[in-house]
TORKOL-4160 file (C-alpha; in steps of 0.2 Angstrom, whole numbers, padded with zeros to 4 digits, m for minus):
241
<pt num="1" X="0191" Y="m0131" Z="0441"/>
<pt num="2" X="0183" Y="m0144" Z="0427"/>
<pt num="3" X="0172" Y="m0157" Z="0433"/>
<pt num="4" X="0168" Y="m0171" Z="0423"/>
<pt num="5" X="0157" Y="m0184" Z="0429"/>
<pt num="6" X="0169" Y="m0194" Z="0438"/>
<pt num="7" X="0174" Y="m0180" Z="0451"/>
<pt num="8" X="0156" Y="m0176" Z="0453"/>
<pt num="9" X="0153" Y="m0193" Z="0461"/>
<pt num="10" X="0171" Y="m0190" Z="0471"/>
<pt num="11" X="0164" Y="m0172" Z="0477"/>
<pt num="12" X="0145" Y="m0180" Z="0479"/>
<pt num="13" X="0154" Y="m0194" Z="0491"/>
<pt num="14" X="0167" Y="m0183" Z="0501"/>
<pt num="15" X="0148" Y="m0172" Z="0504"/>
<pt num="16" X="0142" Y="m0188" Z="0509"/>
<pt num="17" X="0153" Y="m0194" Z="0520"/>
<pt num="18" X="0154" Y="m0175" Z="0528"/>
<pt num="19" X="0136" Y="m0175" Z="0531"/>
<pt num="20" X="0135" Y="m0193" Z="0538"/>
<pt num="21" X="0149" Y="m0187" Z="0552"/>
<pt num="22" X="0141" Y="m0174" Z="0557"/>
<pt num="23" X="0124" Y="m0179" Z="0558"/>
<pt num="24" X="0126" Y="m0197" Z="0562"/>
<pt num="25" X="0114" Y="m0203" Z="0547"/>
<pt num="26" X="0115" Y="m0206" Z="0530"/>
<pt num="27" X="0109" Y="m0192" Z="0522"/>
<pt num="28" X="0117" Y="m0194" Z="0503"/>
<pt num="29" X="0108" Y="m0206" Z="0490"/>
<pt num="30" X="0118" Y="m0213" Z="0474"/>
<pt num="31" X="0117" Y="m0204" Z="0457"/>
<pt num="32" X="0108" Y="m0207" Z="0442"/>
<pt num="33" X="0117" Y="m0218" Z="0429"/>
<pt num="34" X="0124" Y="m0211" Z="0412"/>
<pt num="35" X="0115" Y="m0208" Z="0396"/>
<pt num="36" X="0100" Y="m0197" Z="0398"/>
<pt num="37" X="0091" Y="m0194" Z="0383"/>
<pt num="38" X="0081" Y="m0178" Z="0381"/>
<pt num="39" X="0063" Y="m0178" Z="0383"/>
<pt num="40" X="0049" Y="m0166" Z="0382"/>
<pt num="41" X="0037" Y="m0163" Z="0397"/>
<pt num="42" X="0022" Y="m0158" Z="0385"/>
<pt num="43" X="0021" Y="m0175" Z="0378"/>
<pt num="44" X="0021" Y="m0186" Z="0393"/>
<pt num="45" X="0009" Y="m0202" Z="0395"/>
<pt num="46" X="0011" Y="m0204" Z="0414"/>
<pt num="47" X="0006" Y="m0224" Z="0411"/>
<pt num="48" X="0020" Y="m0227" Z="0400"/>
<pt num="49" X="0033" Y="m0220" Z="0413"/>
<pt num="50" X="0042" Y="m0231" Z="0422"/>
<pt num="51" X="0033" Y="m0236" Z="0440"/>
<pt num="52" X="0018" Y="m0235" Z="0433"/>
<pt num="53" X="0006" Y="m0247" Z="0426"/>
<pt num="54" X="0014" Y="m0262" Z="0435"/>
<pt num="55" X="0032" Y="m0257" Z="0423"/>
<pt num="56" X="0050" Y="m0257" Z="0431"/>
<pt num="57" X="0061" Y="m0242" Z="0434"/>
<pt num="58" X="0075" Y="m0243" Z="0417"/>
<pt num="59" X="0086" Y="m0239" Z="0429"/>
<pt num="60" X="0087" Y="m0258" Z="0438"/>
<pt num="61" X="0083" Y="m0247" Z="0453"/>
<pt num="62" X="0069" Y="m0259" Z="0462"/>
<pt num="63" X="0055" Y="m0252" Z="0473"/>
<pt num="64" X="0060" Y="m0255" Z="0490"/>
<pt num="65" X="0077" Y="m0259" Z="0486"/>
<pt num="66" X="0088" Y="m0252" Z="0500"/>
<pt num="67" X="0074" Y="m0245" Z="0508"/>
<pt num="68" X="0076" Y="m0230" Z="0522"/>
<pt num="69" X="0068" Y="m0217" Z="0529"/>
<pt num="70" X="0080" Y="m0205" Z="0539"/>
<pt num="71" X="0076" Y="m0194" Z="0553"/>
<pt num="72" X="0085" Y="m0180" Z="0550"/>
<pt num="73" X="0076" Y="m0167" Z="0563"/>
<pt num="74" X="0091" Y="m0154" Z="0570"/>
<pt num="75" X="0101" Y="m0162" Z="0553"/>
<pt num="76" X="0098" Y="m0152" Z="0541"/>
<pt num="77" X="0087" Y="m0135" Z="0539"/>
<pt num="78" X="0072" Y="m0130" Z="0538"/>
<pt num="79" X="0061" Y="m0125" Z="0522"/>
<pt num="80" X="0066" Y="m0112" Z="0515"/>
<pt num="81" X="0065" Y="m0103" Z="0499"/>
<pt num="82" X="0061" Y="m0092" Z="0485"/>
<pt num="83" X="0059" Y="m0100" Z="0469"/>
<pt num="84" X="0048" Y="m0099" Z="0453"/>
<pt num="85" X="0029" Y="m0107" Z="0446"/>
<pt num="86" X="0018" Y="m0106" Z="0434"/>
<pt num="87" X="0014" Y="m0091" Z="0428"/>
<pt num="88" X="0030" Y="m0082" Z="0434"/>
<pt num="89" X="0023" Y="m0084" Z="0451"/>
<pt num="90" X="0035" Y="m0081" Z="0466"/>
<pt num="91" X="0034" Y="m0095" Z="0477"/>
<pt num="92" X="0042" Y="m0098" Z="0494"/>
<pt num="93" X="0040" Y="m0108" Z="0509"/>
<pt num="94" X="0027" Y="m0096" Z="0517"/>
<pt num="95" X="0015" Y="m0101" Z="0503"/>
<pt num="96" X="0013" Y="m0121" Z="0511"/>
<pt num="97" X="0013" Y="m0117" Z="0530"/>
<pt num="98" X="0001" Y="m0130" Z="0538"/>
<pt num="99" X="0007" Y="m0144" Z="0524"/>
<pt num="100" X="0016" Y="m0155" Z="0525"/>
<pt num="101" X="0028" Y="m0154" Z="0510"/>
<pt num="102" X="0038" Y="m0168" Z="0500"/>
<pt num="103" X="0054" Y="m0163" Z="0491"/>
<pt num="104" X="0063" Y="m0168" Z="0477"/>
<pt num="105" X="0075" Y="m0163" Z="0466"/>
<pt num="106" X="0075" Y="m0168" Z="0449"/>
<pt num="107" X="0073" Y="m0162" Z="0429"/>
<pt num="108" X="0058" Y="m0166" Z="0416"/>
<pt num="109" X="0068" Y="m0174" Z="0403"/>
<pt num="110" X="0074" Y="m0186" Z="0417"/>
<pt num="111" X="0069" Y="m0204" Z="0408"/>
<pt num="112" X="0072" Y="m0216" Z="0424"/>
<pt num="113" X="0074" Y="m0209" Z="0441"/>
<pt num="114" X="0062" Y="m0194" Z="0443"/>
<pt num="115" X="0048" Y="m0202" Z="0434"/>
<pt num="116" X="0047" Y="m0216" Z="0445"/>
<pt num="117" X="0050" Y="m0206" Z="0463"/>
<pt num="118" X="0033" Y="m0196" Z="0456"/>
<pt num="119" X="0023" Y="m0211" Z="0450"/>
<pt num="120" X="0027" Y="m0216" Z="0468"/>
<pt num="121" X="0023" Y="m0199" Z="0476"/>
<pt num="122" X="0006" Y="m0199" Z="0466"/>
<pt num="123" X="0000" Y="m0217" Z="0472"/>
<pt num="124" X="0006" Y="m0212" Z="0490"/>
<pt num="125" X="m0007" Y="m0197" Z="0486"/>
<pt num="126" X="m0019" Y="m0209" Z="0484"/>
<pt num="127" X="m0015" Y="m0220" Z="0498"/>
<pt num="128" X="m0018" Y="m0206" Z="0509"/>
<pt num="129" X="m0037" Y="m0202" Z="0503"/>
<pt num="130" X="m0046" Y="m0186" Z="0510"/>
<pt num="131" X="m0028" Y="m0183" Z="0519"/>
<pt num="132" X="m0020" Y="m0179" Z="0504"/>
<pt num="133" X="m0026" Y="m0159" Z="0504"/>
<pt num="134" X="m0014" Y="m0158" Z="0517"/>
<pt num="135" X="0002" Y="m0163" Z="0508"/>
<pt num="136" X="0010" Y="m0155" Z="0494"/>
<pt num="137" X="0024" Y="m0163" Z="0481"/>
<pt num="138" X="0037" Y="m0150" Z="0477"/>
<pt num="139" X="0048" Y="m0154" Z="0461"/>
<pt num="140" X="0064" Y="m0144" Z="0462"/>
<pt num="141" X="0072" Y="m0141" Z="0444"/>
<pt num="142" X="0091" Y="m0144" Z="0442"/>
<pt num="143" X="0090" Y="m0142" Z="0424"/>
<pt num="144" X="0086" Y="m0122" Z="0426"/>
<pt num="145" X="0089" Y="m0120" Z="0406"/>
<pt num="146" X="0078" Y="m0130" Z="0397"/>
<pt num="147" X="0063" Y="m0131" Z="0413"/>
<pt num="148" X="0051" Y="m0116" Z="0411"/>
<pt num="149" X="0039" Y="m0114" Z="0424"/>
<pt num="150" X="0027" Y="m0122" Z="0411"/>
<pt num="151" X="0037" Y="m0136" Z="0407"/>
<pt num="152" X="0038" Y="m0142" Z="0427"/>
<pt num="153" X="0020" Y="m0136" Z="0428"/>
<pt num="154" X="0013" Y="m0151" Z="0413"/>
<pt num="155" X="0027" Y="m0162" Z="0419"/>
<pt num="156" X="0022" Y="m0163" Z="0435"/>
<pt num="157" X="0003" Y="m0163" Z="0432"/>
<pt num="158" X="0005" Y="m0180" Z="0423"/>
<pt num="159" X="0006" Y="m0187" Z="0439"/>
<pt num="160" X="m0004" Y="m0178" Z="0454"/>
<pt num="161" X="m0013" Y="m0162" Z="0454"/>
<pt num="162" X="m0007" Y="m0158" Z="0470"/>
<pt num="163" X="0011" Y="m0158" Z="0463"/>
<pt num="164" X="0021" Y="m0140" Z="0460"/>
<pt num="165" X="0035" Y="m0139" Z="0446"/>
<pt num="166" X="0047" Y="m0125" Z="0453"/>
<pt num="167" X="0064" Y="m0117" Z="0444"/>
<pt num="168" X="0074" Y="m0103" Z="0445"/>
<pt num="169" X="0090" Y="m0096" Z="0442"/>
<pt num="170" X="0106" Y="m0105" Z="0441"/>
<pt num="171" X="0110" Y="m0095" Z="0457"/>
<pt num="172" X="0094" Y="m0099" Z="0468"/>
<pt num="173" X="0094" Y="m0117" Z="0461"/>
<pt num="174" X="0113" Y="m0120" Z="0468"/>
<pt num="175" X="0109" Y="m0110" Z="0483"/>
<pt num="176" X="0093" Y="m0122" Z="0487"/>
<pt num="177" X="0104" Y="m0138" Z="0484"/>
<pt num="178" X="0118" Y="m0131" Z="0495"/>
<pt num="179" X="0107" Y="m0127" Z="0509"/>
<pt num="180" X="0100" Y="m0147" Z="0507"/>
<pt num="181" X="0118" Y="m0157" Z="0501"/>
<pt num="182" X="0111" Y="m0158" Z="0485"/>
<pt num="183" X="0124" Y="m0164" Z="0471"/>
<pt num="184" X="0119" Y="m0161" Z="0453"/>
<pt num="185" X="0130" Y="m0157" Z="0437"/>
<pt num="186" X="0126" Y="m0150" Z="0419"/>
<pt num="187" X="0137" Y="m0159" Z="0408"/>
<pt num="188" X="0143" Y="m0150" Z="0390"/>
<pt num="189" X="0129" Y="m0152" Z="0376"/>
<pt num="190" X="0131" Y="m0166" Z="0363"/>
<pt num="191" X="0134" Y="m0164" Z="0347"/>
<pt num="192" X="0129" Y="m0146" Z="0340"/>
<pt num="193" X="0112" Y="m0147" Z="0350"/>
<pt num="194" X="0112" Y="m0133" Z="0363"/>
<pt num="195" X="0099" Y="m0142" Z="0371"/>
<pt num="196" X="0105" Y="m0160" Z="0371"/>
<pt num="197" X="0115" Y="m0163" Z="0387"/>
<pt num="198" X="0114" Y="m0174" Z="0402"/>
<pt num="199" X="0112" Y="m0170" Z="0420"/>
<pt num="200" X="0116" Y="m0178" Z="0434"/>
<pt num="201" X="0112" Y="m0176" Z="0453"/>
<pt num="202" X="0105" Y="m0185" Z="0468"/>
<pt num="203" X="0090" Y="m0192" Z="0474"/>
<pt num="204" X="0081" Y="m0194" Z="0488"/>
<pt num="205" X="0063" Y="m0187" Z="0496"/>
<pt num="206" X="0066" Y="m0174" Z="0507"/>
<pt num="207" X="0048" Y="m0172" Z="0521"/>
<pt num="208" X="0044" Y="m0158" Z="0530"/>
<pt num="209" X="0031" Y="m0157" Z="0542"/>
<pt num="210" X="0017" Y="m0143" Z="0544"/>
<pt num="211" X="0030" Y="m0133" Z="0551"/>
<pt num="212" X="0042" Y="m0133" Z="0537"/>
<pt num="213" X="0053" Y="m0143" Z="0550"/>
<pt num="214" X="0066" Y="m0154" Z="0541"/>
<pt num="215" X="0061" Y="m0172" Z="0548"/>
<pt num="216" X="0062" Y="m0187" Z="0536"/>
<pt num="217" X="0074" Y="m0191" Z="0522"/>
<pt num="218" X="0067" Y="m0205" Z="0514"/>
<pt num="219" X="0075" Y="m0218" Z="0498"/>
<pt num="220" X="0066" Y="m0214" Z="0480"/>
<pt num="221" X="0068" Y="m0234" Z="0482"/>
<pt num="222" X="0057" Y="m0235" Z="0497"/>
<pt num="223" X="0040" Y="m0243" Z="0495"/>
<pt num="224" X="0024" Y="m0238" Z="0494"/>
<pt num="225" X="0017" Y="m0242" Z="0510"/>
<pt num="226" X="0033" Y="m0234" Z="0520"/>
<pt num="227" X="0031" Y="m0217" Z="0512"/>
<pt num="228" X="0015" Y="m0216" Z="0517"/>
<pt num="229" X="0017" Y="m0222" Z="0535"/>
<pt num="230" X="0030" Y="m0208" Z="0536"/>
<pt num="231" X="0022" Y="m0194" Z="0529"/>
<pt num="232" X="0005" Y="m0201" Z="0538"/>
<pt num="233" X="0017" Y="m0198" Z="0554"/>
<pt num="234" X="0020" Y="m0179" Z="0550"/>
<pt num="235" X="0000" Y="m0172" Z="0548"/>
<pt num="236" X="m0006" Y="m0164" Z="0562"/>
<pt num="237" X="m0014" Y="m0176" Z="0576"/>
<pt num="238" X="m0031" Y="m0168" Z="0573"/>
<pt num="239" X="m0028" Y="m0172" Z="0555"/>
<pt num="240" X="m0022" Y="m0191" Z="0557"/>
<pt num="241" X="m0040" Y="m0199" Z="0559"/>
């Protein structure tokens, strides 16, 4: 079956409101807006992206707006799986045991959304100091056909070093998103451009603690300061001081 844009929201909210029976919470997020433009990762000044330098998400979506943080422990699974880094190197979850690991789901040419979720994961890096070495940003591509490795690798790198830009193919990426009621859609290139097409999908920051247990499903709208208390919450007590 065809789907257009419209019955990708309908299927994104019947997933929604599937999940939230069964688990009691919340767990979907709305999707980004129309018109995405394409971008190139290469070419990125991280203090002209939205969130940072004091500038508002395009988007109208506010910091804090709608803020929640979710537990979502027993809700939904726990890490795991087998995607692609820089370098053609096979990652899976084995490769952050003992970290605690923020997820998000995105694609580089994003110009609102995914920007401003990592400006926001970068500046909780720095909140959290010396306790940083002890969390790792995972930015899981949706857009498998123009993200390379390489492309997730300097994308992400224009934000926090600690951040890994992963991909994979079409298969693994819808098998990842299944596993964590993920909603994304590749619309039809415009125009004659191969490359020139819009994607949309959902949001939200998935936290797993040093265990790679699903617990906290937080708002790319939540602030700052709550981020960090949540992810703060997950390190290891010897690791809290």
């Amino acid at each position: 079956m065809k789907l257009n844009r419209l019955s990708v929201r309908r299927l994104f909210t019947r997933r929604c409101a599937l999940g939230a029976a069964m688990s009691g919470v919340a767990l979907c997020l709305p999707l980004l807006g129309p018109g995405l433009p394409n971008a190139h990762a290469q070419s990125i000044d991280p203090d002209s992206l939205p969130g940072k330098s004091g500038s508002e998400p395009s988007s109208g979506h506010s910091a804090g707006a709608d803020s929640t943080v979710h537990p979502i422990r027993g809700f939904l699974p726990d890490l795991d799986f087998e995607l692609v880094a820089a370098g053609d190197k096979t990652v899976t979850e084995e490769d952050f045991e003992g970290k605690v690991v923020l997820m998000f789901f995105g694609y580089a040419s994003c110009p609102d959304i995914c920007p401003t979720t990592m400006a926001q994961l970068s500046q909780v890096m720095e909140a959290l100091g010396p306790q940083a070495d002890q969390v790792r940003i995972l930015f899981i591509s949706v857009d498998p056909h123009r993200d390379t490795p390489e492309i997730l690798q300097a994308y992400v790198n224009a934000f926090d070093k600690n951040a890994i830009g992963l991909t994979g193919s079409e298969r693994q990426i819808s098998r990842l998103a299944r596993r964590y009621r993920v909603a994304y859609q590749i619309e039809k290139p415009r125009g004659d451009d191969p490359e020139d097409y819009e994607v949309a999908h959902s949001r939200g920051i998935y936290m797993f603690d040093a265990q790679g247990k699903a617990r906290l499903l937080a708002s790319d709208g939540e602030s700052v300061e709550k981020l960090t208390t949540a992810v703060r919450s997950l390190l290891p007590e010897e690791r809290k001081g």
